[in-house]
C-alpha positions in Angstrom: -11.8 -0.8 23.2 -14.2 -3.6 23.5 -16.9 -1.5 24.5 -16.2 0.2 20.8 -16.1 -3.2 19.4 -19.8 -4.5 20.5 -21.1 -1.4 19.3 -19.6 -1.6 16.1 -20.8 -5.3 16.1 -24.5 -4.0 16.9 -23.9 -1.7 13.8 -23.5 -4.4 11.2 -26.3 -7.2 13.3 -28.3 -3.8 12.6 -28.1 -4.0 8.9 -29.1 -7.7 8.7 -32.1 -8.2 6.5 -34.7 -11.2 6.9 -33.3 -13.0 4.1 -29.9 -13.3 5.3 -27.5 -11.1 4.2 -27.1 -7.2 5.0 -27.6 -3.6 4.0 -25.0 -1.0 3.2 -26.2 1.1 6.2 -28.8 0.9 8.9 -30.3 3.6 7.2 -28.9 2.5 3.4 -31.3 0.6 0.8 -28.1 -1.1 -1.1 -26.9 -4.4 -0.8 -23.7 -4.9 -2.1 -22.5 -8.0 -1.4 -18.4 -7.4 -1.7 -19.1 -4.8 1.3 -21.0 -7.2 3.3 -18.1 -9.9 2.6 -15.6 -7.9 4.0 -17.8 -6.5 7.3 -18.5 -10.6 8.4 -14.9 -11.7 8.6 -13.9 -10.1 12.2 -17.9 -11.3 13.0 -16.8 -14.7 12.8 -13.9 -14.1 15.7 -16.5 -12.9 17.9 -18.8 -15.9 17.9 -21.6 -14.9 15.1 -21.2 -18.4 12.8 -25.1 -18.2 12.0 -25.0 -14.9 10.7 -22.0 -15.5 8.5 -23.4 -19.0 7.2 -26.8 -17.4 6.6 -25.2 -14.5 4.0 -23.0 -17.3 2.2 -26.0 -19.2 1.4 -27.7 -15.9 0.4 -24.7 -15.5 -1.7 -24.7 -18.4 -3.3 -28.5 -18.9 -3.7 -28.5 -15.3 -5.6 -25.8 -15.8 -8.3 -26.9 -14.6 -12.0 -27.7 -16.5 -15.1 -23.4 -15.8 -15.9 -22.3 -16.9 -11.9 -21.8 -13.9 -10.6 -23.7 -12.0 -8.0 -25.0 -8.4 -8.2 -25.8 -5.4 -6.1 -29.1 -5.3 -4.8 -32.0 -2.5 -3.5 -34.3 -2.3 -1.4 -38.1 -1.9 -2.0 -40.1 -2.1 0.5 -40.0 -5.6 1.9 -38.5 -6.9 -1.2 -35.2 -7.0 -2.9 -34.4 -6.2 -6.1 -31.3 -7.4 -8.5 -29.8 -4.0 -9.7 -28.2 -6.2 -12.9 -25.1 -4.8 -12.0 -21.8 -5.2 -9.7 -18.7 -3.0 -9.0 -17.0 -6.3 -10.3 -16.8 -9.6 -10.8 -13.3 -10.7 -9.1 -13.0 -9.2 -6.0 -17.4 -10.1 -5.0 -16.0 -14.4 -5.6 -12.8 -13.7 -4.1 -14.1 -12.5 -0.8 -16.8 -14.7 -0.2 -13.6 -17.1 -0.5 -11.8 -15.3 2.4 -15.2 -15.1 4.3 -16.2 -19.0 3.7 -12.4 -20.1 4.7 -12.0 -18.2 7.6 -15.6 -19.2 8.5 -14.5 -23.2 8.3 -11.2 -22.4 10.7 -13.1 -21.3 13.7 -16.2 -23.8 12.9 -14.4 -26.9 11.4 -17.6 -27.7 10.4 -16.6 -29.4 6.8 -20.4 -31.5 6.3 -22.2 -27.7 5.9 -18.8 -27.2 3.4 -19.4 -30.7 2.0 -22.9 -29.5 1.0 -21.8 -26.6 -0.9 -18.7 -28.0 -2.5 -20.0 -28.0 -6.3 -21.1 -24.1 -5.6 -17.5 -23.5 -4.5 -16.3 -25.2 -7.6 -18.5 -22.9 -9.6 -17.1 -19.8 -8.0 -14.0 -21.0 -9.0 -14.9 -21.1 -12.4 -16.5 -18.0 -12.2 -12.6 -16.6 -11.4 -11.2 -18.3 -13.9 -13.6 -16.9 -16.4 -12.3 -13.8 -15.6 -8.2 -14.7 -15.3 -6.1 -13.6 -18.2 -2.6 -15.2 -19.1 -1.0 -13.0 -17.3 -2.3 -14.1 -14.1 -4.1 -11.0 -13.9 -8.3 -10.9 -14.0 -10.9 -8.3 -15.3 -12.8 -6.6 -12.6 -15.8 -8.2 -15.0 -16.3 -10.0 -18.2 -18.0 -6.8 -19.6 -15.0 -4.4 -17.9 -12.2 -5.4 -19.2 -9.7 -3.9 -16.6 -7.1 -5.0 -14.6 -7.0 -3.5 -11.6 -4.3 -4.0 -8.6 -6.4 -3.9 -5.5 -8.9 -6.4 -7.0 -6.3 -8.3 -8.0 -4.4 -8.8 -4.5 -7.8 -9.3 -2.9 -8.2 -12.1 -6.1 -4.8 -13.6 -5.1 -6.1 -14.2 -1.1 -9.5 -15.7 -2.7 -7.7 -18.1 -4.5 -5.4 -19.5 -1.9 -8.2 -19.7 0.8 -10.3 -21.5 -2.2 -7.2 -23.9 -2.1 -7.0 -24.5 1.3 -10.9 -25.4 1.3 -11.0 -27.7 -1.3 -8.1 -29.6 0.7 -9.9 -29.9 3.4 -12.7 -31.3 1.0 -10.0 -33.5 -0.7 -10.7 -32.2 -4.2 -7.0 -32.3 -5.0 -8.1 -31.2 -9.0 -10.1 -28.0 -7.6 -7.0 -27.4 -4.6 -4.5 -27.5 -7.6 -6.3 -25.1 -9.9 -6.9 -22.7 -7.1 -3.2 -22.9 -5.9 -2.0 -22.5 -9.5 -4.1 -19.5 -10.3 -3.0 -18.2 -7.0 0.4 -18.3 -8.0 -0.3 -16.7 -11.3 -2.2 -13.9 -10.3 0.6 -13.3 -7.4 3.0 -13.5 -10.2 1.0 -10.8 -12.2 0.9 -8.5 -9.8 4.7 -8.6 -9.0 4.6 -7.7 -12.8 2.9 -4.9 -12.2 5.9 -3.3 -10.5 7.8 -0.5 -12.3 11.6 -0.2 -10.1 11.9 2.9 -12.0 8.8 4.9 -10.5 8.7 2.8 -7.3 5.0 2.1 -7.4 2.6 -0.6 -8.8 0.3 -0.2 -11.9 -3.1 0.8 -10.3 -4.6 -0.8 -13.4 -3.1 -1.6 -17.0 0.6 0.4 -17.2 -1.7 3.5 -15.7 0.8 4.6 -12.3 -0.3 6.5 -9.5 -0.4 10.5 -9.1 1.3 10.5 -5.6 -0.9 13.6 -4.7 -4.5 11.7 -5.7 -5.4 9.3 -2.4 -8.2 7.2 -4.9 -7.5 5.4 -6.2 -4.0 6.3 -6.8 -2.4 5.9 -3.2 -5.1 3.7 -1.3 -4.4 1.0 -4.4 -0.5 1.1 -3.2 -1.4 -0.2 0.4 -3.2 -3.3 -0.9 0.3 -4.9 -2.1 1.0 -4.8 1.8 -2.8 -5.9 3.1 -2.6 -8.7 1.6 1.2 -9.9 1.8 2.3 -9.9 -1.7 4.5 -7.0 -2.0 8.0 -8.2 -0.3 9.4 -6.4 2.9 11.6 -3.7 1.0 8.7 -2.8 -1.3 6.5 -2.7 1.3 8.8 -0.2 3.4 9.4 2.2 0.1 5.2 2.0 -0.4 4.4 2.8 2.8 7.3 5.7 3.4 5.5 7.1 -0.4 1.7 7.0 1.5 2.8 8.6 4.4 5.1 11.1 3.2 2.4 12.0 0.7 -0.7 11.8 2.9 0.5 12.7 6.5 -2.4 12.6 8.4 -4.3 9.9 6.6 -5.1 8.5 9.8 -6.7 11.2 11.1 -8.8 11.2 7.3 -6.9 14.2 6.0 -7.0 12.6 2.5 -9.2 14.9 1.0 -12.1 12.2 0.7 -15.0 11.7 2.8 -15.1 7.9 3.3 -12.8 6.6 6.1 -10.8 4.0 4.3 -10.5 1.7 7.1 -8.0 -0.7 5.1 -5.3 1.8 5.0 -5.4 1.2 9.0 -4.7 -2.3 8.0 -1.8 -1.6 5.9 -0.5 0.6 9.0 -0.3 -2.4 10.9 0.8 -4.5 8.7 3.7 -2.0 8.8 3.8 -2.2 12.8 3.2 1.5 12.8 0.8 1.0 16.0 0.5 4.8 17.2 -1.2 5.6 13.4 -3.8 2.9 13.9 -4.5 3.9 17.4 -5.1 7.3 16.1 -7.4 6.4 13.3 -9.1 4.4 15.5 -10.1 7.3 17.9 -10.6 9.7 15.2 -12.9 7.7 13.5 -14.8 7.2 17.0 -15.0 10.6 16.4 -15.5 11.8 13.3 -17.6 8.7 11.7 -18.9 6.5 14.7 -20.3 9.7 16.6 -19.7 12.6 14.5 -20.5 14.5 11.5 -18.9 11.7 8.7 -21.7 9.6 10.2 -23.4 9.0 6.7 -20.0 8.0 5.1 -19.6 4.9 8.3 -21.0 1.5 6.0 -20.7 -1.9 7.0 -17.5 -2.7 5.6 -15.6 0.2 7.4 -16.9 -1.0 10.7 -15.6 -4.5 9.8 -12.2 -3.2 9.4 -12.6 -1.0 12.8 -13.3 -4.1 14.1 -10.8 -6.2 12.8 -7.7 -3.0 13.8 -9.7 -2.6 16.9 -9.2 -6.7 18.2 -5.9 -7.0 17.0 -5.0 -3.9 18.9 -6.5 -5.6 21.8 -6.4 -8.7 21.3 -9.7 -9.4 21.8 -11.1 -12.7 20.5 -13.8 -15.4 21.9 -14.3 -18.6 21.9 -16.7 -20.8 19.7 -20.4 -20.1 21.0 -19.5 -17.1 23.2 -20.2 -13.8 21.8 -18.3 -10.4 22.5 
């Protein structure tokens, strides 16, 4: 397993780009930064701070003229603001996750210091975005609700408090923990007893038979700890019973979906991550899916893959 971890960590160090943050694929010309947030967190557990640091100024240094940050191509040497993003929410919410998890294995709060008025704009940024309901748009200009950006939203926002506590920006820490709450509180909303399932946007359900977004949106409730034990059990016993042999990518859709692995162990069900793990070896890492392998699915390989094995380093040694 930790020979399959390195070379899944030479993957995404192979998609690092001069100017700091990373392409979709070795062989891809998009940079969407949402994707790249996701593939650094396990990095930072095996000793690559640098790395990480280097993308989260990138991030920040490349927001728009609205605060936001945008997908990217390649040109050549150059890269080129596409003027658009898959959203809005989830793009601030990860670089959150990323930055926080970042600062608990470097406790390095001066570099955090530095970029405390960027965090708070970030912050504002999601706020922008958060309705009354506790609920935010995937953008200002896309007007939609949707469940998985909204539990990744309600991480953001609590690691957003716990770094402005560290900076001692009780105002900012509040705001975040408040909005936290809120958007937790939306998405509990977002729960119909009656047809056992969360909204996967607006009052729109999920067809049981559909895996995207219909049942992958179901698992993020459980990824990210806000759907309680009971739901979480009903949820999962709906995935599987409806998709089987997800973990061995029998869903009917080419990309792996890494995350549902995540939701299996959430659930303890260790012998389904153990198999997606070696059929995506397979299939993906070494086989015939190998265009459909991006950064952000090797992050979550990674990230099943050590807490499998337990595999971890310390600060300035490298796996």
């Amino acid at each position: 397993m930790q020979a399959a971890v390195r070379a899944q960590k030479q993957y995404i160090l192979d998609c690092r780009l001069p100017c700091g943050t990373f392409r979709l694929g070795p062989e891809r010309n998009q940079v969407n930064p949402y994707f790249t947030n996701l593939a650094l967190i396990p990095m930072i557990g095996l000793g690559e701070l640098k790395i990480v640091q280097e993308h989260i100024d990138w991030y920040l240094q490349n927001r728009n003229e609205n605060g936001y940050v945008n997908d990217f191509v390649i040109r050549g040497e150059l890269l080129e603001d596409t003027g658009a993003a898959d959203s809005e929410d989830s793009y601030h919410a990860t670089l959150f996750s990323l930055l926080a998890e970042w600062v608990r294995y470097a406790e390095d709060i001066v570099w955090l210091k530095d970029r405390e008025q960027e965090c708070l704009e970030l912050l504002e940024g999601i706020g922008r975005l958060q309705q009354n309901d506790g609920l935010t748009w995937a953008k200002g200009s896309y007007r939609v609700k949707y469940l998985m950006d909204n539990c990744e939203v309600a991480k953001g926002l609590e690691d957003a408090a716990f770094l402005f506590s560290l900076l001692g920006n009780k105002t900012a820490c509040k705001e975040a923990e408040l909005r936290a709450e809120a958007c937790r509180q939306g998405i509990g909303r977002m729960y119909s007893p009656l047809r056992k399932s969360f909204a996967v946007y607006g009052r729109i359900f999920p067809s049981w038979r559909k895996w995207y977004p219909d049942a992958t949106s179901q698992a993020f409730p459980i990824v990210y700890g806000i759907a309680s034990a009971e739901i979480a059990r009903l949820l999962y016993s709906r995935i599987t019973r409806s998709f089987p042999q997800f973990e061995r990518f029998q869903t009917g859709d080419p990309y792996p979906w890494m995350t549902m692995g995540v939701c299996a162990l959430r659930m303890g069900d260790l012998a389904r991550v153990n198999r997606m793990l070696a059929t995506a070896q397979a299939m993906y890492v070494e086989g015939p899916r190998r265009p459909y392998w991006l950064i952000h699915e090797a992050g979550r390989f990674m990230e099943l893959a050590m807490e499998v094995a337990n595999i971890r380093c310390q600060p300035g040694q490298n796996v």
